[in-house]
SEZAFI-166684 format. One record per atom (N, C-alpha, C, CB): residue in one letter; atom name; x, y negated, z negated. Coordinates in pm, whole numbers, plus 50000, padded with zeros to 5 digits. Glycine has a CB too. Layout:
% residues N
NODE   r    a       X       Y       Z
NODE   A   CA       X       Y       Z
...
//
This chain:
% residues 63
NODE   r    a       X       Y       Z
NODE   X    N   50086   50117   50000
NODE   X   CA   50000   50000   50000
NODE   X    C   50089   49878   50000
NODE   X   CB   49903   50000   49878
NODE   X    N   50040   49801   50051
NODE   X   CA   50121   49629   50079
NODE   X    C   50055   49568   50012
NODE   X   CB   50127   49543   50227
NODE   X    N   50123   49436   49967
NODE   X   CA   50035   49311   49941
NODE   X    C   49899   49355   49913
NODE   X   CB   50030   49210   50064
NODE   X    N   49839   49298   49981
NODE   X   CA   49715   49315   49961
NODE   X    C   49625   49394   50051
NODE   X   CB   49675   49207   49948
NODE   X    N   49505   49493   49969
NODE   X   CA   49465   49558   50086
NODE   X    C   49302   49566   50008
NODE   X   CB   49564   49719   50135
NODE   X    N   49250   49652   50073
NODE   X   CA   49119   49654   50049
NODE   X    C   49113   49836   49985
NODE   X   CB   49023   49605   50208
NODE   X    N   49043   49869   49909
NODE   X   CA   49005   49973   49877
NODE   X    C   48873   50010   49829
NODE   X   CB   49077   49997   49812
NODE   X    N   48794   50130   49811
NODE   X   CA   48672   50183   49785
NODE   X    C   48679   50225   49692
NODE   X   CB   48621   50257   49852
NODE   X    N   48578   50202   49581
NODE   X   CA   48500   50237   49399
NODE   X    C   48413   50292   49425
NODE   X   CB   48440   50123   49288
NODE   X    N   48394   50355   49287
NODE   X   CA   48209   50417   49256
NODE   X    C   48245   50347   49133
NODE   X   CB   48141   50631   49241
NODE   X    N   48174   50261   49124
NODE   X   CA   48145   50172   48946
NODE   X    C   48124   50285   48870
NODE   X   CB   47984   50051   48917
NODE   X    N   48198   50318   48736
NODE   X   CA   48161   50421   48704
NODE   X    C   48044   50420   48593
NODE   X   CB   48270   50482   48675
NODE   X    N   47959   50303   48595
NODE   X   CA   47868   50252   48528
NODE   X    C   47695   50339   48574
NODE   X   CB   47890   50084   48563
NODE   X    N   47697   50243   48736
NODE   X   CA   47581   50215   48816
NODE   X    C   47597   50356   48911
NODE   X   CB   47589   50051   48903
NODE   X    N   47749   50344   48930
NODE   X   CA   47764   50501   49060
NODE   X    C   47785   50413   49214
NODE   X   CB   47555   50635   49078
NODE   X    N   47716   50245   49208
NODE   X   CA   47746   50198   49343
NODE   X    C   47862   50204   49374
NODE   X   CB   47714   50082   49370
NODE   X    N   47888   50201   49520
NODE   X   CA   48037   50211   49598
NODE   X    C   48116   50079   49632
NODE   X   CB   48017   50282   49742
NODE   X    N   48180   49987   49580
NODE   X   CA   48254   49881   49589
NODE   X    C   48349   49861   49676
NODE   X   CB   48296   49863   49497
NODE   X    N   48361   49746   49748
NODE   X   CA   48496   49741   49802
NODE   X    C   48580   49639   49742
NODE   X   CB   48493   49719   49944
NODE   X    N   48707   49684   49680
NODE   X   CA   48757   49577   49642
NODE   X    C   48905   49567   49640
NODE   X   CB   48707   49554   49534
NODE   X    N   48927   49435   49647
NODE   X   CA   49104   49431   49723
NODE   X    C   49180   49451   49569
NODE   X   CB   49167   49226   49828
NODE   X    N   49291   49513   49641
NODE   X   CA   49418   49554   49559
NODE   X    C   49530   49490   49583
NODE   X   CB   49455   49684   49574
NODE   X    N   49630   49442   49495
NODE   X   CA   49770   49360   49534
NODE   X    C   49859   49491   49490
NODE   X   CB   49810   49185   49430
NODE   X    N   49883   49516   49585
NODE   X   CA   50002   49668   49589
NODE   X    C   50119   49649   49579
NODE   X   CB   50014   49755   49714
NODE   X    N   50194   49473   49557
NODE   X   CA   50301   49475   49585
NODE   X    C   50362   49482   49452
NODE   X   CB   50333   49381   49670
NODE   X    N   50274   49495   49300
NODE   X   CA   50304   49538   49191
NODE   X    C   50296   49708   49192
NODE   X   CB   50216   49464   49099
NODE   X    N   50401   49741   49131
NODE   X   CA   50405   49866   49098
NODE   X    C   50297   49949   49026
NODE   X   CB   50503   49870   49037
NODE   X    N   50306   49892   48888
NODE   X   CA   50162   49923   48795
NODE   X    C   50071   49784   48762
NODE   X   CB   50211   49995   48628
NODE   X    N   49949   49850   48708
NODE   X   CA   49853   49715   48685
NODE   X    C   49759   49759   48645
NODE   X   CB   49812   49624   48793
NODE   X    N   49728   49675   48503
NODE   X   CA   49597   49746   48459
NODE   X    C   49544   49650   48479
NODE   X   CB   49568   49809   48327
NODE   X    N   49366   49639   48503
NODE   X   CA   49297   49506   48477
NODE   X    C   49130   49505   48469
NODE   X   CB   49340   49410   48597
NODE   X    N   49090   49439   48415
NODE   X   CA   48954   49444   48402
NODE   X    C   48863   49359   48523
NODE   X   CB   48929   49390   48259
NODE   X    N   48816   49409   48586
NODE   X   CA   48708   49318   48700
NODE   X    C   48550   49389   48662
NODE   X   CB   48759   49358   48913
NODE   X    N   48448   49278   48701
NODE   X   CA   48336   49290   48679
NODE   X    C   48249   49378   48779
NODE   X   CB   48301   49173   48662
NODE   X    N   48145   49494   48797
NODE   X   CA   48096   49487   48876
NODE   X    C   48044   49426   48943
NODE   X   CB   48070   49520   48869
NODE   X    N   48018   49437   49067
NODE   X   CA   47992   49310   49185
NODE   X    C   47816   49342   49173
NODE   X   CB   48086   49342   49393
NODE   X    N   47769   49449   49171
NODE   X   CA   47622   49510   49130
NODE   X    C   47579   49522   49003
NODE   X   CB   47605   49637   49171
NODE   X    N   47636   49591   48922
NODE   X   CA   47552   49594   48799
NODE   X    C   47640   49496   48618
NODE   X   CB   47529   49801   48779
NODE   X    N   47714   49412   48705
NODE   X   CA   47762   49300   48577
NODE   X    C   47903   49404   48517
NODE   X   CB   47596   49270   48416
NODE   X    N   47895   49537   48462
NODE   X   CA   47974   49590   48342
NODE   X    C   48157   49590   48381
NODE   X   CB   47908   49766   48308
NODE   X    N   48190   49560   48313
NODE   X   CA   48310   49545   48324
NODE   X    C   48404   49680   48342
NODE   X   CB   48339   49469   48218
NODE   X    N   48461   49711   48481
NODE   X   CA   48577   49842   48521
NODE   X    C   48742   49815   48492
NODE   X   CB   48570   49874   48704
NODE   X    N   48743   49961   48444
NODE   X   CA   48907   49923   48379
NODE   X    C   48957   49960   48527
NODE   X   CB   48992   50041   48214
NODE   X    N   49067   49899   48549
NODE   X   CA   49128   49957   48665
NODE   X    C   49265   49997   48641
NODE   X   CB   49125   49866   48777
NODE   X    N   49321   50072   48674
NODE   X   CA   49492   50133   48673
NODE   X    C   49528   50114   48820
NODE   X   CB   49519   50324   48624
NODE   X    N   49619   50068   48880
NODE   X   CA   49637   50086   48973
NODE   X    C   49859   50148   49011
NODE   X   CB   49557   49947   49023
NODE   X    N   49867   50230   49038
NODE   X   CA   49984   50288   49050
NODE   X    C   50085   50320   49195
NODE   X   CB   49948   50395   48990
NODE   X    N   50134   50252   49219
NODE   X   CA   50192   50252   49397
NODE   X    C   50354   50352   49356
NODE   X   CB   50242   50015   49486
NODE   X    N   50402   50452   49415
NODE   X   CA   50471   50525   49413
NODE   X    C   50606   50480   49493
NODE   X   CB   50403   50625   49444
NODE   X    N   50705   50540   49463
NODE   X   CA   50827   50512   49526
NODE   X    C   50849   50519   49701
NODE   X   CB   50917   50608   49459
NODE   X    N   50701   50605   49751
NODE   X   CA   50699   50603   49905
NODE   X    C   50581   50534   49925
NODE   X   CB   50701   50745   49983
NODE   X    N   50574   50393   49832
NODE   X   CA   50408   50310   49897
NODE   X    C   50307   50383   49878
NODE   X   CB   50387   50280   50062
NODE   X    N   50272   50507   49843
NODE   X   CA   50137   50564   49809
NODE   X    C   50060   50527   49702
NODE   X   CB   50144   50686   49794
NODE   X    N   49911   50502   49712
NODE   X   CA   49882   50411   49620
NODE   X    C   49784   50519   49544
NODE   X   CB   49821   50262   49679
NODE   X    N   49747   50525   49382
NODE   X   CA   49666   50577   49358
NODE   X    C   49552   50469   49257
NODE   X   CB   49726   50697   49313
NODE   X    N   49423   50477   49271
NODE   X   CA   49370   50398   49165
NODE   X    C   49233   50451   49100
NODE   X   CB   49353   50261   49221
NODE   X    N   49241   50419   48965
NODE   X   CA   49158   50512   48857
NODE   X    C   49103   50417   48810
NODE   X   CB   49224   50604   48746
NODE   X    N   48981   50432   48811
NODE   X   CA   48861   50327   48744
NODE   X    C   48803   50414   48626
NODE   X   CB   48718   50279   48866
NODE   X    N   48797   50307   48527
NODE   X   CA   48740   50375   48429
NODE   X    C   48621   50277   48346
NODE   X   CB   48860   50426   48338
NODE   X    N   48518   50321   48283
NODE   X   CA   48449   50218   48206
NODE   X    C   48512   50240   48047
NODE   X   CB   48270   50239   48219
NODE   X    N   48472   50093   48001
NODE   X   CA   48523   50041   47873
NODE   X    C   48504   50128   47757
NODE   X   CB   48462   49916   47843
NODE   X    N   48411   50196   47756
NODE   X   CA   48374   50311   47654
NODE   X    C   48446   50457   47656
NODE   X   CB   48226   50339   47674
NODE   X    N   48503   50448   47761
NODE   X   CA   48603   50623   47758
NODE   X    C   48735   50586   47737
NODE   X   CB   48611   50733   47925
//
């Protein structure tokens, strides 16, 4: 992943499918963004690997 890119969610709240951009040019990153549908706030991890492969784990605030 580069700079910036776009990627796909399931809010793990509502279950809707999100699109939302990622800045890949950090290695790790945790951060909180709001659902764009149902308000609740998603934890995000986001992890880019030594060959640019990106992985990202959404989680809600209660697990």
């Amino acid at each position: 992943m580069h700079s910036s890119e776009s990627a796909h969610i399931d809010c793990p709240y509502c279950g809707e499918s999100l699109e939302v951009t990622i800045d890949g040019s950090v290695g790790q990153q945790e951060y909180i963004e709001d659902c764009q549908v149902c308000c609740k706030p998603i934890q995000f991890r986001v992890r880019v690997d030594a060959d640019g492969e990106s992985s990202i784990d959404v989680r809600s605030e209660d697990e």
